[in-house]
C-alpha positions as a Python dict, from the first residue, in 0.01 Angstrom:
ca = {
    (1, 'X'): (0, 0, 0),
    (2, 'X'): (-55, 142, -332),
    (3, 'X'): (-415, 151, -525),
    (4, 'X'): (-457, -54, -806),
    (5, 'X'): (-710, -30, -1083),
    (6, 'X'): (-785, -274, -1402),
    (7, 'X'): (-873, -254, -1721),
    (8, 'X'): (-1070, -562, -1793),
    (9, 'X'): (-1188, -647, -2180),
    (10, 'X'): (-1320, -999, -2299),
    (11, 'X'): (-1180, -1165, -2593),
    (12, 'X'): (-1494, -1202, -2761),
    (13, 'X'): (-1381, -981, -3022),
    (14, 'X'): (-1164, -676, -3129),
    (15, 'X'): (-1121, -352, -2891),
    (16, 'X'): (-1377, -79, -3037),
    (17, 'X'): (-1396, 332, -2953),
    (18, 'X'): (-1625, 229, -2691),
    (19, 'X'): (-1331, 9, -2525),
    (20, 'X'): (-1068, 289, -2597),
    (21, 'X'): (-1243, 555, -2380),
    (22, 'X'): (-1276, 329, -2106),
    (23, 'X'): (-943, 227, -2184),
    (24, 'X'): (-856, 643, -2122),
    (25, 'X'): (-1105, 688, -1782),
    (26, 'X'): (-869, 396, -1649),
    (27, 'X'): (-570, 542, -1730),
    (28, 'X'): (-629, 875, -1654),
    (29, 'X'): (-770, 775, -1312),
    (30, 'X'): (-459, 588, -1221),
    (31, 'X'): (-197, 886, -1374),
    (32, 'X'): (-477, 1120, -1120),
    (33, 'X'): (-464, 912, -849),
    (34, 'X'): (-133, 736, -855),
    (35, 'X'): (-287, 387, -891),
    (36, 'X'): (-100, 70, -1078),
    (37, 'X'): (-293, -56, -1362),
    (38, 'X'): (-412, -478, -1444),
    (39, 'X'): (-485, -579, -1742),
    (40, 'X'): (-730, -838, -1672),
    (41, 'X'): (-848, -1010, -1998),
    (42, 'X'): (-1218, -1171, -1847),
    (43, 'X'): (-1274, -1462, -2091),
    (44, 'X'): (-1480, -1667, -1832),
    (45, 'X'): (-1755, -1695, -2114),
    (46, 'X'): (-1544, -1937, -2269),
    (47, 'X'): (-1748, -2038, -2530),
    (48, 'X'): (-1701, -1681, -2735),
    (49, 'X'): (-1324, -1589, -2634),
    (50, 'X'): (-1135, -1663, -2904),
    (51, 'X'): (-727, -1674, -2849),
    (52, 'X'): (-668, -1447, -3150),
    (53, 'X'): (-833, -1141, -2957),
    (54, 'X'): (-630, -1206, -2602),
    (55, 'X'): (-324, -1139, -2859),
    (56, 'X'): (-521, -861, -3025),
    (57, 'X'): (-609, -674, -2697),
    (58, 'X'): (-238, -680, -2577),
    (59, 'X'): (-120, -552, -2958),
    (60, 'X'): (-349, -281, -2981),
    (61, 'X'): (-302, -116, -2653),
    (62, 'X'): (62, -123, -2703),
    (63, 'X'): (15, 26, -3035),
    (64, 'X'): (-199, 314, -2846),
    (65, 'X'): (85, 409, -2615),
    (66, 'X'): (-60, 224, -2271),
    (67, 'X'): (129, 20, -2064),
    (68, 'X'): (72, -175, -1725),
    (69, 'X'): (218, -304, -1397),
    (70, 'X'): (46, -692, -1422),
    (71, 'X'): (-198, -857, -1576),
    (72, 'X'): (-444, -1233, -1605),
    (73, 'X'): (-626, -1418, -1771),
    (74, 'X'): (-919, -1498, -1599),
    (75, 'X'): (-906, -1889, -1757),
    (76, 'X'): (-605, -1947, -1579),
    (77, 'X'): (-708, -1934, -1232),
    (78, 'X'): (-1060, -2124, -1248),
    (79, 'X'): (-947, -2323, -969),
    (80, 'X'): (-944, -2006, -722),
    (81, 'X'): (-1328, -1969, -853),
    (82, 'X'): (-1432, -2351, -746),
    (83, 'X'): (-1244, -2304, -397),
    (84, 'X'): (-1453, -1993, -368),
    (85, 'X'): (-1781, -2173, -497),
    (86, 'X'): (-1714, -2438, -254),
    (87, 'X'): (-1715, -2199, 60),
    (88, 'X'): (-2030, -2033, -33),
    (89, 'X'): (-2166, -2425, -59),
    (90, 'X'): (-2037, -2504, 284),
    (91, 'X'): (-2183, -2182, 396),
    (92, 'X'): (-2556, -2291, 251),
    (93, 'X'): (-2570, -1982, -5),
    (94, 'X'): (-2581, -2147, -328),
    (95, 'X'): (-2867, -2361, -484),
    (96, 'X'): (-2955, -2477, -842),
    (97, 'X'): (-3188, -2333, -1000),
    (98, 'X'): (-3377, -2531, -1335),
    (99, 'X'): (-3542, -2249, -1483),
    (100, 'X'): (-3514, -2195, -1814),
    (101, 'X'): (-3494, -1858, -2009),
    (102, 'X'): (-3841, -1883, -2108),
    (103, 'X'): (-3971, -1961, -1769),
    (104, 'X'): (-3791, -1696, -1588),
    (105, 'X'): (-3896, -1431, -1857),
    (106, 'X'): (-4293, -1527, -1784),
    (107, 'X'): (-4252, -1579, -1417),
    (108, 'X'): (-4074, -1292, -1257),
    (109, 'X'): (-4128, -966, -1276),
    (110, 'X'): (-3849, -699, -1427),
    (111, 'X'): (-3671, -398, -1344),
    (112, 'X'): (-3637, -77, -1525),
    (113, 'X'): (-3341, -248, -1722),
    (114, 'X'): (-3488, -521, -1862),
    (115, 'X'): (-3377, -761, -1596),
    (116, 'X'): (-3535, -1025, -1445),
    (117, 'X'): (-3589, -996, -1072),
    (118, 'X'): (-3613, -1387, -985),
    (119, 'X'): (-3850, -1441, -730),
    (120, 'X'): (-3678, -1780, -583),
    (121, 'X'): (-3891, -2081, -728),
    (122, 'X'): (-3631, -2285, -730),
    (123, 'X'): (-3504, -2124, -361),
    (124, 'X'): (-3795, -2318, -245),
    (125, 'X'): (-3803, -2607, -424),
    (126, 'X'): (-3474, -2683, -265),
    (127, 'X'): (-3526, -2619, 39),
    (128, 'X'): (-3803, -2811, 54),
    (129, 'X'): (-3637, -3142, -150),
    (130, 'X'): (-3265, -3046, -8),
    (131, 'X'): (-3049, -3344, -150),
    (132, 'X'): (-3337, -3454, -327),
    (133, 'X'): (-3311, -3167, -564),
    (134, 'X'): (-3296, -3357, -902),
    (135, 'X'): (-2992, -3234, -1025),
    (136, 'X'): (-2997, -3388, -1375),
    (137, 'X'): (-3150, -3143, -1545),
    (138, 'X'): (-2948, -2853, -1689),
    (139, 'X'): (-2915, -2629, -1402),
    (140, 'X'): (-2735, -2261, -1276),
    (141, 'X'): (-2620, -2177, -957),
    (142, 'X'): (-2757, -1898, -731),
    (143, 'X'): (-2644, -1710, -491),
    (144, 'X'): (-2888, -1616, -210),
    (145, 'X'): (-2841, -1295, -111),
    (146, 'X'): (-2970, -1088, 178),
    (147, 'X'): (-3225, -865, 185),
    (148, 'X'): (-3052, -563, 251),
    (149, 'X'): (-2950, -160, 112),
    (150, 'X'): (-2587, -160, -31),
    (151, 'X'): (-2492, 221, -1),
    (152, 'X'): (-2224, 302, -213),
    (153, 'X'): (-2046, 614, -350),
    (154, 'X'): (-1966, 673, -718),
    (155, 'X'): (-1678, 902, -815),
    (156, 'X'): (-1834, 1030, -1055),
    (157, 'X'): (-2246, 1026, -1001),
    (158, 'X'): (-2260, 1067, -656),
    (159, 'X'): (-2418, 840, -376),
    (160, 'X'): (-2647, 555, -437),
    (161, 'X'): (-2884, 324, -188),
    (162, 'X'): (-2990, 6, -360),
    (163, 'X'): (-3057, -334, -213),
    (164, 'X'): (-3015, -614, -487),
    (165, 'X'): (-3259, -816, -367),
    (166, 'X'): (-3511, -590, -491),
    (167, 'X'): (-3322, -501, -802),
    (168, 'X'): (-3252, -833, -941),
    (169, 'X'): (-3335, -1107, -699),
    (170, 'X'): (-3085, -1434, -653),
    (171, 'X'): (-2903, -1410, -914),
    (172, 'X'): (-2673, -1710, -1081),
    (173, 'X'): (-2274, -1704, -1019),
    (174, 'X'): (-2240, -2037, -1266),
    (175, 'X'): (-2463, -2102, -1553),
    (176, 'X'): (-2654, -2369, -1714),
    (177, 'X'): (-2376, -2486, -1903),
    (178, 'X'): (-2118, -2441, -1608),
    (179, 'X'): (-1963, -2119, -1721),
    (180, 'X'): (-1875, -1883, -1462),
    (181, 'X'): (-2063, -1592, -1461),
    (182, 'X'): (-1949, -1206, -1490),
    (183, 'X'): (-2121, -1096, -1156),
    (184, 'X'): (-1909, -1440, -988),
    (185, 'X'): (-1553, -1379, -1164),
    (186, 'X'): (-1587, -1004, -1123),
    (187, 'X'): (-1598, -1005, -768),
    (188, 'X'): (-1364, -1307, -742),
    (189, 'X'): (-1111, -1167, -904),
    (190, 'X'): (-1147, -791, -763),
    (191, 'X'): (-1066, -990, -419),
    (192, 'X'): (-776, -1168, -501),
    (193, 'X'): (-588, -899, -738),
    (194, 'X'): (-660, -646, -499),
    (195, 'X'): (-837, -402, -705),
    (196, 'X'): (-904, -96, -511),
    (197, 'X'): (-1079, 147, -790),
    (198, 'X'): (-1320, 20, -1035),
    (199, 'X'): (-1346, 266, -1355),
    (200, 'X'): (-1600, 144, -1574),
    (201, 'X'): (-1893, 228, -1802),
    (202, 'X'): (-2220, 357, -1745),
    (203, 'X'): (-2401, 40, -1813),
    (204, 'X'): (-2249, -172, -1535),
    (205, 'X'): (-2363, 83, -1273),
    (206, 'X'): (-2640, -74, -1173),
    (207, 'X'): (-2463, -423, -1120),
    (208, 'X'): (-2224, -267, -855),
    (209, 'X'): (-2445, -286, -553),
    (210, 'X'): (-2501, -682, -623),
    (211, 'X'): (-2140, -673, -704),
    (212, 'X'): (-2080, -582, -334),
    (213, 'X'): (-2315, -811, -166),
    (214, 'X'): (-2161, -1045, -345),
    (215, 'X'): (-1783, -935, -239),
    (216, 'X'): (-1946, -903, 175),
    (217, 'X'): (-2049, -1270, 154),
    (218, 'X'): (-1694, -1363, -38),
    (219, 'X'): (-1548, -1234, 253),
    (220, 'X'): (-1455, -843, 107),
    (221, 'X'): (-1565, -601, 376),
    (222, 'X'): (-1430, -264, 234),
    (223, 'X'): (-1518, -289, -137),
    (224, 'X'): (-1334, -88, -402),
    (225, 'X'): (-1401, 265, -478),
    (226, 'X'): (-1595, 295, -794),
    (227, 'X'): (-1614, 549, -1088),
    (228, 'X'): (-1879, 480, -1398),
    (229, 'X'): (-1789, 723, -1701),
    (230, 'X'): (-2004, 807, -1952),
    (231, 'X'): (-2056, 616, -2261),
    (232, 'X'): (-1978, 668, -2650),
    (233, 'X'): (-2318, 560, -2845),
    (234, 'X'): (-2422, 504, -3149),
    (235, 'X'): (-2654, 675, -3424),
    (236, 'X'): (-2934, 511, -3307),
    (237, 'X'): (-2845, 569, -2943),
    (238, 'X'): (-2728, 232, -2852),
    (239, 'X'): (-2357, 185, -2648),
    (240, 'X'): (-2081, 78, -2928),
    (241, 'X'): (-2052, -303, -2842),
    (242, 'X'): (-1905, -611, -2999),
    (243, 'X'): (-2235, -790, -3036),
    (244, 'X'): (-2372, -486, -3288),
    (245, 'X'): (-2050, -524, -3508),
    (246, 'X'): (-1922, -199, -3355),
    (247, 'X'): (-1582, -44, -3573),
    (248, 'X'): (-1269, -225, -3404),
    (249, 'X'): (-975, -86, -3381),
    (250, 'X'): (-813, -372, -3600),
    (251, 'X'): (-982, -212, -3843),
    (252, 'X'): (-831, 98, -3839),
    (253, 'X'): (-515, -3, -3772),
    (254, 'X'): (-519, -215, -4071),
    (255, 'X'): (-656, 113, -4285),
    (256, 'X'): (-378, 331, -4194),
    (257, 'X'): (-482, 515, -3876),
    (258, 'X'): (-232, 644, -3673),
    (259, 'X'): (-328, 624, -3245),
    (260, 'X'): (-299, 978, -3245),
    (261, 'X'): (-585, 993, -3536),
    (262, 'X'): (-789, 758, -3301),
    (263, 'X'): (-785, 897, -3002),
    (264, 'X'): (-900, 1247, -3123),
    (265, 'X'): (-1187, 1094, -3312),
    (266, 'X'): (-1268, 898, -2933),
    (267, 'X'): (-1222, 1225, -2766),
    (268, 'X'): (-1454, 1365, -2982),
    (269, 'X'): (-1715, 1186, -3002),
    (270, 'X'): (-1710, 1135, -2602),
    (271, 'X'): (-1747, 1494, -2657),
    (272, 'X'): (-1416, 1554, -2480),
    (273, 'X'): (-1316, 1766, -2743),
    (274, 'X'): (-1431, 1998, -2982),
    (275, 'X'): (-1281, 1824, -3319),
    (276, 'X'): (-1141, 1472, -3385),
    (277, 'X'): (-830, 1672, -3409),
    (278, 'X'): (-519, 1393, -3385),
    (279, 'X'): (-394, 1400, -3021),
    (280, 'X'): (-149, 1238, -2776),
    (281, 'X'): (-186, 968, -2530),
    (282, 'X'): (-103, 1234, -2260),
    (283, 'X'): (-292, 1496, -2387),
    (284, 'X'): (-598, 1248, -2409),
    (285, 'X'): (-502, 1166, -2021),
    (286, 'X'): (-505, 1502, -1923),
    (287, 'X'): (-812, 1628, -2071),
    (288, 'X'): (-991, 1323, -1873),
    (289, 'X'): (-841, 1398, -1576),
    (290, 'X'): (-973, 1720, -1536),
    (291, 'X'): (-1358, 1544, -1535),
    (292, 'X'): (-1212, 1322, -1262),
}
């Protein structure tokens, strides 16, 4: 059977540079290693994915040249996430958990990211209550995972030995205002489209062993190969994200830029290349392929 790899924006907002070279580590990994490509558009926080920027996503990577074999929308197959949910449920690996933002910031220690490593109050409150559990209050849903090392291999950075319990604790596949999760809809969906390479950015690298704990007790017992490029940042150091108003490529579009002016300025400042010379989609492909 062959591979398959995705490319998997939210709609939260227009694609930036920072999107684009991810956008060219995905392709370039599939023209490499002769994998299909899904466009995935992940819009399970539904309260900031806006309709306008599904369109926008498909437009502007059209414009840049890509194409790809299938894609989603993660909204449309919710259903697939609750018959997941309820297994885990059946299987006694989910409780709520009541703790607010403020109470799991002052309560539990954190990791070298920031993160919060829950300790399990609410693991043992349940327990101990069980049906009792007074599910009124605004609640998430964690998933209890085992204390265990996930080895992995990256692609890219080599091999890795981290157990998740120690990283980040139980952590919540639905939150307090019944959203699905990313770790939850990642790993459901890497399951059922049958994604068997994961190119992605630096900054998710240290969800993936979580990711495939997760995916083990989903029922997944070969997880996908995985591959975590480097990042374009900003002038102050920070990745290029929606949330700091990054540059879209709307904009550009909009101010005359051709896609062969953008992806030279991407390659260069992803220090791919010496100039942000114009260049071609397959020229950009090639040059990444030969980091690969």
């Amino acid at each position: 059977m062959k591979g398959k790899t995705r490319f998997a924006p939210s709609p939260t907002g227009y694609l930036h540079e920072g999107h684009l070279l991810s956008a060219l580590y995905v392709w370039a990994a599939a023209k490499k290693w002769d994998l299909d490509v899904h466009l995935r558009i992940e819009d399970h926080d539904q309260e900031r994915a806006r309709p306008k920027h599904i369109a926008a996503i498909r437009e502007d990577l059209q414009w840049l040249g890509f194409s790809w074999q299938s894609e989603s929308v993660q909204s449309d197959h919710f259903n697939r996430f609750e018959t997941r949910l309820k297994k885990l449920q059946d299987q006694g690996l989910v409780y709520p958990c009541c703790c607010s933002r403020k109470e799991l910031d002052a309560e539990n220690p954190k990791n070298e990211y920031g993160e919060v490593i829950y300790q399990g109050k609410c693991l043992s409150k349940f327990k101990a209550l069980n049906s009792d559990f007074d599910l009124s209050k605004p609640h998430s849903l964690r998933i209890h995972i085992p204390d265990k090392v996930i080895q992995w291999h990256d692609l890219r950075m080599g091999d890795f030995a981290e157990n998740p319990k120690l990283q980040c604790g139980d952590f919540p596949i639905r939150d307090r205002i019944g959203q699905w999760t990313y770790q939850f809809a990642v790993c459901a969906d890497d399951i059922d489209e049958q994604i068997t390479h994961v190119i992605r950015g630096e900054d998710i690298r240290n969800s993936t062993a979580r990711q495939i704990a997760l995916m083990e007790l989903l029922g997944r017992t070969e997880p996908p190969m995985y591959l975590h490029h480097p990042l374009i940042v900003d002038t102050a150091g920070k990745k290029l994200s929606k949330r700091e108003k990054a540059h879209s490529i709307r904009q550009d579009r909009e101010a005359g830029a051709t896609p062969q002016e953008l992806l030279g300025r991407v390659l260069f400042h992803a220090g791919l290349q010496d100039s942000p010379s114009p260049t071609d989609l397959n020229r950009a492909l090639d040059l990444i392929c030969r980091t690969l």
